[in-house]
C-alpha positions as CSV (number, residue, x, y, z in Angstrom):
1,X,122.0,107.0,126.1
2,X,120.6,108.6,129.3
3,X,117.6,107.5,131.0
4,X,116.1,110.8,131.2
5,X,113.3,111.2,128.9
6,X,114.7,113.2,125.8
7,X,112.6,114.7,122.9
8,X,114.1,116.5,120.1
9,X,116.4,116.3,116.8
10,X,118.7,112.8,116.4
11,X,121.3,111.9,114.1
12,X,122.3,108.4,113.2
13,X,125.8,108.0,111.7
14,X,126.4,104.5,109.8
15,X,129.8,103.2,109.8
16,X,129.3,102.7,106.0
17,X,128.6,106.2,105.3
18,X,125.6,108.5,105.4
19,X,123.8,110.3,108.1
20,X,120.1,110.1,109.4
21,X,118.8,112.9,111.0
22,X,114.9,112.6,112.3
23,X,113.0,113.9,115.2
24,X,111.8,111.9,118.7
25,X,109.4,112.3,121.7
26,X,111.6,109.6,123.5
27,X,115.4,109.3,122.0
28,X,115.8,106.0,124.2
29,X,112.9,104.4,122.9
30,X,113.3,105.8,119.2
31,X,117.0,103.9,119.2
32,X,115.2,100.8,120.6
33,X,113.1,100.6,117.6
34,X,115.7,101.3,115.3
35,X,117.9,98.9,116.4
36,X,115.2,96.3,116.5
37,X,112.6,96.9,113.7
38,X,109.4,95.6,113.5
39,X,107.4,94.8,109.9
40,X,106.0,97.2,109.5
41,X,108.8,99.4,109.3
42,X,110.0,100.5,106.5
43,X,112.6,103.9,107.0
44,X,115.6,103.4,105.2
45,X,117.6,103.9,107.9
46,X,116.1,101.1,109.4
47,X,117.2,98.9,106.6
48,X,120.4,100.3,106.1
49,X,121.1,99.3,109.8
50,X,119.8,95.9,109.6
51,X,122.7,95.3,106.6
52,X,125.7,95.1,109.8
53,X,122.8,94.3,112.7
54,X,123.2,98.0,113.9
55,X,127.0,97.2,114.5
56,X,128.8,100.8,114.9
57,X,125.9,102.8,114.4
58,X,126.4,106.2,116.4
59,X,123.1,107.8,117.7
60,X,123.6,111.7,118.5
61,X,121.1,114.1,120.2
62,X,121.5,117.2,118.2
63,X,119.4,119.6,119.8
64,X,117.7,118.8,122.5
65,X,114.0,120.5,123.1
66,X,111.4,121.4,126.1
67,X,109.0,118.7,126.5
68,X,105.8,120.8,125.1
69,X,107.0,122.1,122.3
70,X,104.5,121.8,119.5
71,X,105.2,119.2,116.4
72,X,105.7,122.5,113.8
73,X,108.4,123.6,116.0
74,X,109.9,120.2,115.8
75,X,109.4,119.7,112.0
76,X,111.1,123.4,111.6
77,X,114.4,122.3,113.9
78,X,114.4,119.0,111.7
79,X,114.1,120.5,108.6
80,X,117.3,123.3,109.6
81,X,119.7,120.5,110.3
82,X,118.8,118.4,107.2
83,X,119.8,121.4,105.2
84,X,123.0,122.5,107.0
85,X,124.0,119.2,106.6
86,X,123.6,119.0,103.3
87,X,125.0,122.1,102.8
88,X,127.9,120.7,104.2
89,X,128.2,118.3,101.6
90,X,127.0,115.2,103.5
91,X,124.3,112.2,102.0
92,X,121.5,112.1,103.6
93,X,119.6,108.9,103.9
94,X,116.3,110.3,104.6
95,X,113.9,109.4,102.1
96,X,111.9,112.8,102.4
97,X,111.7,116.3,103.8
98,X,111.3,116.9,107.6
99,X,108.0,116.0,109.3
100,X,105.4,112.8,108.5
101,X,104.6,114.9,105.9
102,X,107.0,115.9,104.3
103,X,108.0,115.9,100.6
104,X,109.6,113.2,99.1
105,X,112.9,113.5,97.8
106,X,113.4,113.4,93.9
107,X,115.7,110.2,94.4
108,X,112.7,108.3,95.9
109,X,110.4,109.4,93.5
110,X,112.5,107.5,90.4
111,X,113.1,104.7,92.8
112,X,109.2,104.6,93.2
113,X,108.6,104.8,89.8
114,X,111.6,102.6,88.6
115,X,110.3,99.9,91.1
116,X,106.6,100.3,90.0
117,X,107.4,100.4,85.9
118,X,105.8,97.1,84.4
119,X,104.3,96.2,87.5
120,X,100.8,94.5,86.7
121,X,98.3,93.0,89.1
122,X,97.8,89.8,89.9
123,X,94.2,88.4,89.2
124,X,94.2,87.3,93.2
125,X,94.9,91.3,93.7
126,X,92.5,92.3,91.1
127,X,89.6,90.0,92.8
128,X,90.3,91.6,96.4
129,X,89.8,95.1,94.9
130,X,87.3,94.5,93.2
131,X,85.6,92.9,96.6
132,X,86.1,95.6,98.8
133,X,84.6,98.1,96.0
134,X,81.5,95.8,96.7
135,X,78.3,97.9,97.3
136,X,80.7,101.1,97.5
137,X,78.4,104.0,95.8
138,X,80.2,107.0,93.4
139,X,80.7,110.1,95.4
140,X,78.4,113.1,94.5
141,X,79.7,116.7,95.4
142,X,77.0,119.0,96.6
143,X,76.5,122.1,94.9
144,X,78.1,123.9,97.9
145,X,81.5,121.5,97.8
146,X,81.2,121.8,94.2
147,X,81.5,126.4,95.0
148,X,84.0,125.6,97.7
149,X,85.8,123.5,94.8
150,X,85.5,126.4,92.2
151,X,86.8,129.2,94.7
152,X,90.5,127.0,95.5
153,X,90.6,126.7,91.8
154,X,90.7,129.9,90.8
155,X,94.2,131.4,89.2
156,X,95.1,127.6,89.2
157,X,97.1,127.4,85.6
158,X,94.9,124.0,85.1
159,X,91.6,125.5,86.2
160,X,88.9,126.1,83.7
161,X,89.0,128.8,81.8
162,X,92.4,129.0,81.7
163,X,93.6,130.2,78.2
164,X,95.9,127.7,76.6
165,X,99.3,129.1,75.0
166,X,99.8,128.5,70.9
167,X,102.3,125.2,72.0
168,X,99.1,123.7,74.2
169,X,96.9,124.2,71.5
170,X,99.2,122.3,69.0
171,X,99.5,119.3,70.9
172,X,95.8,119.5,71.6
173,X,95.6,119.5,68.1
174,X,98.0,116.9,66.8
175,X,96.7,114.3,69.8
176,X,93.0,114.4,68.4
177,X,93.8,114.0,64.8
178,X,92.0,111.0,63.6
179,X,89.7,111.7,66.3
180,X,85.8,112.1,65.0
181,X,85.3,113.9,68.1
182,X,88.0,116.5,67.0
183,X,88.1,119.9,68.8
184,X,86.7,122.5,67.1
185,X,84.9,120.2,64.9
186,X,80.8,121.7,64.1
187,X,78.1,119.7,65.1
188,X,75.7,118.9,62.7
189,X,71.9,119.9,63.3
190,X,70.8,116.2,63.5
191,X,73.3,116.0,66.2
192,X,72.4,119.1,68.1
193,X,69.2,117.8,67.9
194,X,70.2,114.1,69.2
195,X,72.1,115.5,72.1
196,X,69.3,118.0,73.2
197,X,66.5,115.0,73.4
198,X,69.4,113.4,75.1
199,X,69.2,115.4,77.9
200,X,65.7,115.8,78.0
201,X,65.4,111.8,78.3
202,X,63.5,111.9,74.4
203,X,64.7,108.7,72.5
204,X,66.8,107.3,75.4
205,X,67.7,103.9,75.5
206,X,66.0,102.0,78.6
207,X,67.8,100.8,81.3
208,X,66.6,97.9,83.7
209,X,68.1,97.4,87.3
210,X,68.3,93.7,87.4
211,X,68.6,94.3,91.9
212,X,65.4,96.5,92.3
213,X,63.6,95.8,88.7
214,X,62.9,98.9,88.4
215,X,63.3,100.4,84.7
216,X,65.2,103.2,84.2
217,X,63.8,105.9,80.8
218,X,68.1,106.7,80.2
219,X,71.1,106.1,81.8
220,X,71.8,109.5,83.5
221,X,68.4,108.8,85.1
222,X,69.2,106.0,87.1
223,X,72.5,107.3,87.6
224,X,70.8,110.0,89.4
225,X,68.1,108.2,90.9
226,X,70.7,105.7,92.7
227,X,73.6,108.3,92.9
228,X,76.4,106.2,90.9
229,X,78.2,106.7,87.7
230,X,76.2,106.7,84.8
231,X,79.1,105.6,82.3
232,X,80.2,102.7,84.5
233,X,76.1,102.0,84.4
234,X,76.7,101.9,80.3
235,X,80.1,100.0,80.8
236,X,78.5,97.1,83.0
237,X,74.7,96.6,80.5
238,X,77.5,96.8,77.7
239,X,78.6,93.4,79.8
240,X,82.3,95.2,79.6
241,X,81.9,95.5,84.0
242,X,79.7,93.0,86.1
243,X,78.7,95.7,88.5
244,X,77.7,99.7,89.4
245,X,77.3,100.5,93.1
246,X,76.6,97.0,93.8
247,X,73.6,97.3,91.0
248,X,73.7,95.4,88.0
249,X,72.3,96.6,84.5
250,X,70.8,95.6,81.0
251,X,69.1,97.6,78.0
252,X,65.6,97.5,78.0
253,X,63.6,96.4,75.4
254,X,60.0,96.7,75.1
């Protein structure tokens, strides 16, 4: 390595087989850290090289670039030599597409999901999320995120609206069967009639915040009142969740 500051595309050749190509602001210091990982990182190149302690690892510069040069022009450079190397028939090792953001690879995706099939959390892990959810209140779009939301949407195959083919409709069909709340199924006028005092807060069921004490004349009326869910308010006086937003809930009886 030279001790000129280099920045631009690398390649990493194991003795083992497979290449590495990824991109650097300082080549001498990039090989450092390869050579001697910390924790915290996890490229696979990085592990592969830790198998044989870095032993007959060769480190290339394959295009070397001007100091300035912006990080798209980088990612595009990176991304040319992953495909003419492929091209020319040789594994990669990189794990996805060129760039911190780029795409994973199909490969990692099944590992991902291969490693991550069965996996169940531990009560300790369930008890930490749960803590650091603590007092954290449901997001509420605006009406203006909620247009901004509607605009991207728009031509997206899975936007509303969307008219679904004859083989959607089908297995829409066949995965509600059994299903009192079928679609397509007519709602009776004593049901119409239910779900319109519903939303006019007629007939509710009462609600009492057991942190404020105040009581609530429906669910969707706290909800709105303290800006959280309002069927996670219905899951936790149901005694199925202990808390909403850091509120805790019962029905209220008179």
């Amino acid at each position: 390595m030279k001790d000129k500051l280099i920045k631009g595309i690398y390649k990493i050749t194991l003795p083992q087989g497979g290449v590495y190509i990824g991109q650097t602001v300082n080549m001498k210091k990039r090989w450092r850290q390869h050579k001697q990982p910390s924790h915290k990182d996890r490229h696979t190149i990085t592990r592969e090289m830790a198998k044989n302690e870095g032993v007959g690892c060769v480190c290339d510069v394959l295009h070397e670039l001007p100091y300035d040069v912006s990080k798209e022009i980088m990612d595009t450079y990176e991304q040319l030599y992953m495909d003419s190397y492929r091209d020319a028939g040789v594994v990669l090792l990189n794990a996805r597409e060129a760039g911190h953001k780029g795409k994973q690879h199909e490969a990692t995706k099944e590992k991902i999901s291969i490693a991550h099939k069965g996996m169940v959390a531990s009560d300790e892990t369930k008890r930490k999320i749960s803590a650091g959810l603590k007092g954290h209140k449901s997001y509420v779009h605006t009406e203006e995120q909620k247009r901004i939301q509607g605009e991207r949407m728009k031509g997206n195959q899975y936007a509303k609206g969307n008219i679904p083919t004859e083989l959607q409709r089908e297995r829409s069909r066949e995965a509600h069967l059994g299903n009192k709340y079928n679609l397509g199924k007519k709602r009776t006028e004593e049901q119409r009639a239910r779900n319109s005092a519903s939303k006019m807060g007629i007939g509710c069921i009462k609600v009492l915040c057991c942190d404020n004490g105040v009581v609530y004349p429906s669910i969707g009326a706290a909800a709105k009142e303290l800006n959280i869910s309002h069927q996670n308010i219905g899951l936790v006086a149901k005694g199925k969740r202990k808390t909403v937003g850091g509120y805790k809930f019962i029905y209220y009886k008179n």
